[in-house]
C-alpha positions, -999 to +999 in steps of 0.1 A: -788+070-175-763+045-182-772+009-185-749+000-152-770+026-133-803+013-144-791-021-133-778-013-099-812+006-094-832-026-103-807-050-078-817-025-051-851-031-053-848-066-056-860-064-094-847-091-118-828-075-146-820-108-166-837-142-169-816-169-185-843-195-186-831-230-205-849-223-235-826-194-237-802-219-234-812-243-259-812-216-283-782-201-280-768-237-285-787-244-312-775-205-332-731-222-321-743-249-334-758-238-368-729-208-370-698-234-361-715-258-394-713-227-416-678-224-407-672-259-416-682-255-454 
């Protein structure tokens, strides 16, 4: 089944596909962070 199905399926029955808490958050920002300094060198 493809993902988009699975997804619609879950929205349907009022199931949470994705949680984007703020630790997420902080880590993604912390990985730009560390990734745009490697560019730098």
């Amino acid at each position: 089944m493809p993902l988009a199905n699975f997804i619609d399926i879950l929205r349907n029955k009022n199931i949470p596909w994705m949680e984007y808490t703020p630790e997420h958050i902080k880590d993604d920002e912390t990985a730009i962070q560390k990734y745009k300094d490697g560019q730098n060198k």
